[in-house]
C-alpha positions as CSV (number, residue, x, y, z in Angstrom):
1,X,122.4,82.4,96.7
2,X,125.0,80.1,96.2
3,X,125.3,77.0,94.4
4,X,122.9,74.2,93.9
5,X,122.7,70.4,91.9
6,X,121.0,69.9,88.9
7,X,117.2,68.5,89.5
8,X,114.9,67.4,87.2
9,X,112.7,69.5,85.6
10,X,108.8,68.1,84.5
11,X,106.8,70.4,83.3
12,X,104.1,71.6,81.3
13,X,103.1,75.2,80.8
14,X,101.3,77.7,78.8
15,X,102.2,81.3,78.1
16,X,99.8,83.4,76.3
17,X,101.8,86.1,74.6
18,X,99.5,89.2,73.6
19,X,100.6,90.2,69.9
20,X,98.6,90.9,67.1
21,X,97.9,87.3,66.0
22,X,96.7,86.7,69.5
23,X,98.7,83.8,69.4
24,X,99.1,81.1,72.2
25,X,102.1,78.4,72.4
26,X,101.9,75.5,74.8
27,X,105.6,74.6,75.4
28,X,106.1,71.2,77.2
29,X,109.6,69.6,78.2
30,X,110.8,67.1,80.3
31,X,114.6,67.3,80.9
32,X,117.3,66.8,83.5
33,X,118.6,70.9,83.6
34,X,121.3,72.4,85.6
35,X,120.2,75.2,88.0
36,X,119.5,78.7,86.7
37,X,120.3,82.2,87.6
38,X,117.5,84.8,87.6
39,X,118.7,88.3,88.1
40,X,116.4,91.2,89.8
41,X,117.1,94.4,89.5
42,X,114.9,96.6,92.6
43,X,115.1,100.4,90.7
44,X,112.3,102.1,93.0
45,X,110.4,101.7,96.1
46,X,107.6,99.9,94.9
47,X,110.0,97.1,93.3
48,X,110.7,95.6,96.8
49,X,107.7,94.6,98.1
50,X,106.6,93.7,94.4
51,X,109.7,91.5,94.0
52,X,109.7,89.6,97.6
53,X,107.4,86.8,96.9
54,X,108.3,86.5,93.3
55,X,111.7,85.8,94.5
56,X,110.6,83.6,97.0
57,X,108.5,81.2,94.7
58,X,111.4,81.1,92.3
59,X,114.3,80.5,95.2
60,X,111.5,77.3,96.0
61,X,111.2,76.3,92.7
62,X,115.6,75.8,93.0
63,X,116.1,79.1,90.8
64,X,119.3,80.9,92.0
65,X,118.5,84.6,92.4
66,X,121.1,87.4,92.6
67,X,119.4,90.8,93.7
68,X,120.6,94.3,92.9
69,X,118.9,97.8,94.3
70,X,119.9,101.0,93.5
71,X,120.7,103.5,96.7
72,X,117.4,105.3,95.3
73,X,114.3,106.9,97.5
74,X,114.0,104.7,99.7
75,X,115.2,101.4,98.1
76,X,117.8,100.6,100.2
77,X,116.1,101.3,103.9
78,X,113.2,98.6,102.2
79,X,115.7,95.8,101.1
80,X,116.5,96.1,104.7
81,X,112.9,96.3,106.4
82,X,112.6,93.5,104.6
83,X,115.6,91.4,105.0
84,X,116.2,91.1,101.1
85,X,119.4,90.2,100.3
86,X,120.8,92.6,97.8
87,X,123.7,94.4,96.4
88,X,123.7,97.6,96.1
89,X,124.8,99.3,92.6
90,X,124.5,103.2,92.0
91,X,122.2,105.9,92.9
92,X,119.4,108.5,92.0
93,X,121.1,111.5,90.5
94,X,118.6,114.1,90.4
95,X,115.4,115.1,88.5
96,X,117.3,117.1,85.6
97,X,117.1,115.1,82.5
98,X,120.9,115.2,82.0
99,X,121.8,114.0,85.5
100,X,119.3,111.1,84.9
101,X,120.6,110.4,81.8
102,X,124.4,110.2,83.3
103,X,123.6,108.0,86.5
104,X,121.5,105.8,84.4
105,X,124.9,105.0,82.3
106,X,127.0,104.9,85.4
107,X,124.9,102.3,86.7
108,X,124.7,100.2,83.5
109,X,128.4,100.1,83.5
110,X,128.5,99.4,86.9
111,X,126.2,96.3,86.4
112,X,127.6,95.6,83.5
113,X,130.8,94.9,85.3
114,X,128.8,92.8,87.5
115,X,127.1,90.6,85.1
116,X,129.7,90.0,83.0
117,X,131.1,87.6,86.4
118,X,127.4,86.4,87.3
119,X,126.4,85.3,83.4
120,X,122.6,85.0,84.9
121,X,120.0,83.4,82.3
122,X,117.5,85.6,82.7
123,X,117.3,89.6,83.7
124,X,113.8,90.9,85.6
125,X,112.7,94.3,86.6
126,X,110.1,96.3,86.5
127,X,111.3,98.5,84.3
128,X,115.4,99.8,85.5
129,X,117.1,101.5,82.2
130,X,119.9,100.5,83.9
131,X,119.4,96.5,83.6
132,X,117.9,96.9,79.9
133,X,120.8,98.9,78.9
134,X,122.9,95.9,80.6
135,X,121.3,93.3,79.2
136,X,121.4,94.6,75.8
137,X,125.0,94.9,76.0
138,X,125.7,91.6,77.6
139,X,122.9,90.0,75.4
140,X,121.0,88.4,78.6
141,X,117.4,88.0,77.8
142,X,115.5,90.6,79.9
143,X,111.9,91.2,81.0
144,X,110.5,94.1,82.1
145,X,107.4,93.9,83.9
146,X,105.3,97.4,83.7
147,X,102.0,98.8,84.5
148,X,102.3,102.4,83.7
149,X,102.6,102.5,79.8
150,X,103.2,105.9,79.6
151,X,107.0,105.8,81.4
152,X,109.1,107.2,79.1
153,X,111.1,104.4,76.9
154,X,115.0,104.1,76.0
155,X,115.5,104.7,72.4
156,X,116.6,101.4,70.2
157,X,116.8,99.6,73.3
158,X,113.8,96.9,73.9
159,X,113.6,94.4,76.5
160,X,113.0,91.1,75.0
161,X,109.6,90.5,76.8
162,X,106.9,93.3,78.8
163,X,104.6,91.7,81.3
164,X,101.7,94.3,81.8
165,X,98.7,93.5,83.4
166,X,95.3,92.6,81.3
167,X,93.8,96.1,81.7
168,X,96.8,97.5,79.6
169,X,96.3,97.9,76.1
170,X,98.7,96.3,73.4
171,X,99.6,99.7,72.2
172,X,102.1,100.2,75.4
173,X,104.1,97.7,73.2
174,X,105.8,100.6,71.4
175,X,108.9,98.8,70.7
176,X,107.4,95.4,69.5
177,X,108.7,93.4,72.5
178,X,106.7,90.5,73.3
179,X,104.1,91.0,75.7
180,X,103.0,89.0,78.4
181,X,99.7,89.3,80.3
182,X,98.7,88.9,84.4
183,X,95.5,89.0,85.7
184,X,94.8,91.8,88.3
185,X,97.1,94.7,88.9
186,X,100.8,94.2,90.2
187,X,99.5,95.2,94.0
188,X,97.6,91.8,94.2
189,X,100.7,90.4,93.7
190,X,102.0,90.5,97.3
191,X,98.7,91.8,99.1
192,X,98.3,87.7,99.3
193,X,100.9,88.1,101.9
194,X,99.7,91.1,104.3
195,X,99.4,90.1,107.8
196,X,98.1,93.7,109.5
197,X,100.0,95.6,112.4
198,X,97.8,97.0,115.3
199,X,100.8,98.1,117.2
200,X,101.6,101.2,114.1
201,X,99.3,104.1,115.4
202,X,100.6,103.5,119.1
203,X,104.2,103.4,117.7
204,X,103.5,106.9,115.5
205,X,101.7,108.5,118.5
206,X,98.7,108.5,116.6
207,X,95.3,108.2,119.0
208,X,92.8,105.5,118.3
209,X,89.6,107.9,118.2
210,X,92.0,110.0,115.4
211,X,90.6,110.3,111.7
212,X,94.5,109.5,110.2
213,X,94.9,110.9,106.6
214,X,97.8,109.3,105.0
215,X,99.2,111.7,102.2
216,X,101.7,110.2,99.8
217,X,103.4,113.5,97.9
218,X,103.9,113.6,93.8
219,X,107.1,112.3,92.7
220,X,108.5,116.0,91.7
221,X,111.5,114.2,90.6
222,X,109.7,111.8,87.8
223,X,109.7,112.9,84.0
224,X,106.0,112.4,84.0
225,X,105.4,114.8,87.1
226,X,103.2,117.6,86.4
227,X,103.4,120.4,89.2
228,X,99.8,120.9,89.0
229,X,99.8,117.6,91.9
230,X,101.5,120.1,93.7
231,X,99.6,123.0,93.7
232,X,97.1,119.5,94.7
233,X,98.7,118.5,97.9
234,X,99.5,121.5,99.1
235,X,95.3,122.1,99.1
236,X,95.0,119.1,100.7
237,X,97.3,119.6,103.7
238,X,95.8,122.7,104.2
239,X,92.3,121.4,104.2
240,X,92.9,118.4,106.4
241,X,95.5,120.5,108.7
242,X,92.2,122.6,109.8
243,X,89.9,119.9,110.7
244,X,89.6,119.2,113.9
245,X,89.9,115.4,114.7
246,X,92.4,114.8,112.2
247,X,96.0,113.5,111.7
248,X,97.8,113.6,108.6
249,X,100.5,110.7,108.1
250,X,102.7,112.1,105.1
251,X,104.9,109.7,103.5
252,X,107.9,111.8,101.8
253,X,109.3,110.4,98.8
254,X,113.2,111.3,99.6
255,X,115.4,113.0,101.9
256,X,115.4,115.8,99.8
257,X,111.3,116.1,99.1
258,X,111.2,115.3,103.1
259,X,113.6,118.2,104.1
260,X,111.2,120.5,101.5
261,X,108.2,119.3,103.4
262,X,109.6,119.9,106.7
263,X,110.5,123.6,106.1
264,X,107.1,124.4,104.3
265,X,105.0,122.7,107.1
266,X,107.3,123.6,110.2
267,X,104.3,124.6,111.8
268,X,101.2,121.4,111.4
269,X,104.7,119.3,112.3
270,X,105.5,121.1,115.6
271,X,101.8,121.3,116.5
272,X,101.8,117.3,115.7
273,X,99.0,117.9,113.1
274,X,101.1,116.2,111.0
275,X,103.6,113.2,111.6
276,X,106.0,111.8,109.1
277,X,107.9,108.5,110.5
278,X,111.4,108.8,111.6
279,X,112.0,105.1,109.8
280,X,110.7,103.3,107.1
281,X,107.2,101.5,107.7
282,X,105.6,98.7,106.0
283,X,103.3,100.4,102.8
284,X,100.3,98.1,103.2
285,X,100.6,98.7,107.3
286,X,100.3,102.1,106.8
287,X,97.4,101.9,104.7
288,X,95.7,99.6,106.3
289,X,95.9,101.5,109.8
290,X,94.8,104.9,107.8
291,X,90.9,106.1,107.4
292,X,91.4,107.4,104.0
293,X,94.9,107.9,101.5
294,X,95.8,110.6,99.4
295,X,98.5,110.0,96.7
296,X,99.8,111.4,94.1
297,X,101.7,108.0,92.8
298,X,99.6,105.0,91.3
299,X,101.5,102.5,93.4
300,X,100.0,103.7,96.9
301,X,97.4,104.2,95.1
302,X,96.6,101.2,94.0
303,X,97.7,99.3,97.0
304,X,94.8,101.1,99.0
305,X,92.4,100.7,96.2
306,X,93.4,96.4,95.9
307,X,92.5,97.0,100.0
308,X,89.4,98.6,99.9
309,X,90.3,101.6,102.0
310,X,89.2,104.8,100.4
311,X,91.8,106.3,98.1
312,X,92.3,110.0,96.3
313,X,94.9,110.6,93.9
314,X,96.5,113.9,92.7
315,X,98.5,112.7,90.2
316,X,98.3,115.1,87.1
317,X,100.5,113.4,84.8
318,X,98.8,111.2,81.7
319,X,96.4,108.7,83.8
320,X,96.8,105.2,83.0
321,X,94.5,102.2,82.2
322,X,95.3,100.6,85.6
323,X,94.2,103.4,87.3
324,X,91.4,104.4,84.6
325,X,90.0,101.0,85.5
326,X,90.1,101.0,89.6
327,X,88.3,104.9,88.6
328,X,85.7,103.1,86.7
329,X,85.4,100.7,89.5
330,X,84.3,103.1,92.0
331,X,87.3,101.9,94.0
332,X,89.8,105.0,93.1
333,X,88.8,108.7,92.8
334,X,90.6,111.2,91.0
335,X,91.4,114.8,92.2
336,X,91.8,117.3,89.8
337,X,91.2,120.7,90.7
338,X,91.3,122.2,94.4
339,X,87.4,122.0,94.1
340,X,87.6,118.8,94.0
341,X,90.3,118.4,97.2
342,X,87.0,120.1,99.3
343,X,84.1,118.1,97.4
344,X,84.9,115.0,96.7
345,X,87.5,113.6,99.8
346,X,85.4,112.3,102.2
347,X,86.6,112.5,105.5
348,X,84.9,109.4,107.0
349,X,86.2,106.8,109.9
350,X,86.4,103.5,108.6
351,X,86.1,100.1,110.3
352,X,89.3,98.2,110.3
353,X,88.9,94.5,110.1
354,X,91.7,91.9,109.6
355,X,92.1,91.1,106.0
356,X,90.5,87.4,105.3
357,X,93.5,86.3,102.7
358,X,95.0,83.7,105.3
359,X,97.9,83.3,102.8
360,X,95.4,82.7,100.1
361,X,97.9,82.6,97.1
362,X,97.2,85.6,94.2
363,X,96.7,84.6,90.7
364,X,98.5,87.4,89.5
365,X,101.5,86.1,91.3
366,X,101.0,82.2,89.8
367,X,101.1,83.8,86.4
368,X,103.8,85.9,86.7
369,X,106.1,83.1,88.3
370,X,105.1,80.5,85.6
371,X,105.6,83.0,82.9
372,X,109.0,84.0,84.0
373,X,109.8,80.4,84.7
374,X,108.2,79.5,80.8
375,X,110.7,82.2,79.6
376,X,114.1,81.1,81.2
377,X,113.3,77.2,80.2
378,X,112.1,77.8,77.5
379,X,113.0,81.2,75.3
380,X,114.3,79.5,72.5
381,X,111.4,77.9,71.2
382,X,109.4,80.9,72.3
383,X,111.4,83.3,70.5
384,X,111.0,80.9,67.3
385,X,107.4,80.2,67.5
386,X,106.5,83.7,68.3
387,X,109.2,86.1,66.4
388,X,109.8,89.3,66.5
């Protein structure tokens, strides 16, 4: 943060922008520009590890980057892990529908009173109501970046842009917002960066000849949660809890969700069947240390999928095309009846070899850097060469 002196700015770029003309605009410029303020908003869990290399490329690139995170699962015990520096801005209110709807207002005016001092040029999230609503009313040009298309939308509120990866239709663009496209899924974005830690099991008390099972619960709280995930992890537990030679790693969602877990399986926790980390641990670490994940969210999911380590999911809610596409792959299976929890998880040891990315740098991350780079340059002549 802070403030920097104008450079000059050479550059040529393409953004393809998926509508339906299919339309591509090369924008070139050459021009002595004052430095810019991108602001990212980190709304859920997943958004900080997503975030951490975008921001870093931009920060290189001269971009000045103010960083907010909502107090929010675990949000703010990641910006620290991390070592992002971030302001924190409201909370998570609670899964009924009119306590969401309050705290995402609360928030908007509290950011609202924030950006209104700030003036960024450009607003990116991954898909915070509480930015769009502030950007609309402050009229900074926002982008949400998304890969779930069925997350429920603000009515008559549109960010200006959506950046989705490929696999996502062009019918997610429900509100007609300009849509961007990335190659990969969002997990490739920062798996570029993972550097492994052996020292994880030791540190958890988990044994090197254990089987570990890492269980990542449904998000109960979501509007697009469907209890039926549940009724799935509970059948899991229970299966994995009885086999002999296995740990189970579970990975609550919130203090609340963890105190629910706690009380339900007093007994495979006192027994240290099953472990749950007294502090926050590195996602991919986690992963990569396990033998097999079991999820019911797409971003754990995913991650383990975009690893190669054998991944379940029991989420229930309306499946995606990111996920439809890993599924398709062979490199995601999806668990949908309790049948299917004893069939078709396959409790197998699995080799664990250090990942050969040597900071090998993601195209998915290129893109998404040069597109939001093509937009805060250059969204003018975007906005009149594409239209609404």
């Amino acid at each position: 943060m802070g403030t920097g002196i104008g450079v000059p700015l050479k550059m040529s770029t393409t953004i393809s922008l998926a509508n339906s003309e299919k339309e591509e605009v090369t924008l070139t410029s050459s021009h002595e520009c004052t430095r810019k303020k991108i602001w990212v908003d980190l709304d859920n869990s997943p958004h900080v590890p997503f975030f951490r290399p975008i921001i870093d490329e931009l920060k290189k690139r001269n971009y000045e980057i103010l960083v907010t995170a909502r107090d929010a699962y675990q949000v703010r015990e990641l910006v620290e892990f991390y070592g992002v520096a971030a302001k924190i801005v409201g909370k998570h209110y609670g899964k009924h529908i009119a306590l969401k709807a309050l705290g995402t207002c609360l928030r908007a005016l509290s950011l609202t009173a924030l950006m209104r001092k700030e003036k960024p040029n450009l607003a990116i999230c991954h898909g915070s109501r509480g930015m769009l609503m502030t950007s609309r009313l402050l009229g900074i040009p926002c982008v949400i970046i998304m890969d779930y298309e069925f997350s429920a939308e603000m009515p008559l509120v549109k960010p200006d842009w959506l950046m989705v990866p490929s696999v996502v239709s062009e019918g997610a663009n429900k509100h007609g917002s300009r849509i961007i496209k990335y190659p990969g899924i969002k997990e490739d974005v920062y798996l570029s960066k993972f550097q492994p830690d052996r020292t994880m099991r030791k540190r958890l008390g988990i044994l090197p000849e254990d089987l570990l099972i890492t269980v990542r619960p449904p998000a109960t709280e979501a509007h697009y949660h469907n209890p039926e995930a549940e009724r799935l992890l509970a059948a899991s537990l229970c299966r994995f809890a009885g086999e002999s030679g296995t740990r189970i790693l579970l990975l609550p969602r919130n203090k609340r969700q963890e105190a629910e877990l706690r009380s339900t399986w007093s007994q495979g926790l006192a027994s240290g069947k099953i472990v749950i980390p007294p502090h926050v641990e590195d996602g991919l670490n986690v992963i990569w240390n396990s033998d097999l994940v079991i999820s019911g969210g797409g971003t754990m999911n995913r991650e383990a999928a975009a690893m190669g380590v054998p991944v379940y999911s029991i989420f229930r809610g309306k499946i995606g095309a990111v996920d439809h596409y890993l599924a398709e792959q062979g490199r995601l299976v999806l668990i949908e009846t309790a049948e299917d929890v004893q069939s078709k998880i396959k409790a197998v040891r699995r080799q664990r070899s250090t990942p050969s990315l040597n900071g090998a740098s993601s195209p998915a991350l290129e893109t998404i850097v040069s597109n939001i780079i093509s937009i805060v340059e250059f969204k003018t002549v975007v906005s009149q060469s594409i239209g609404n």
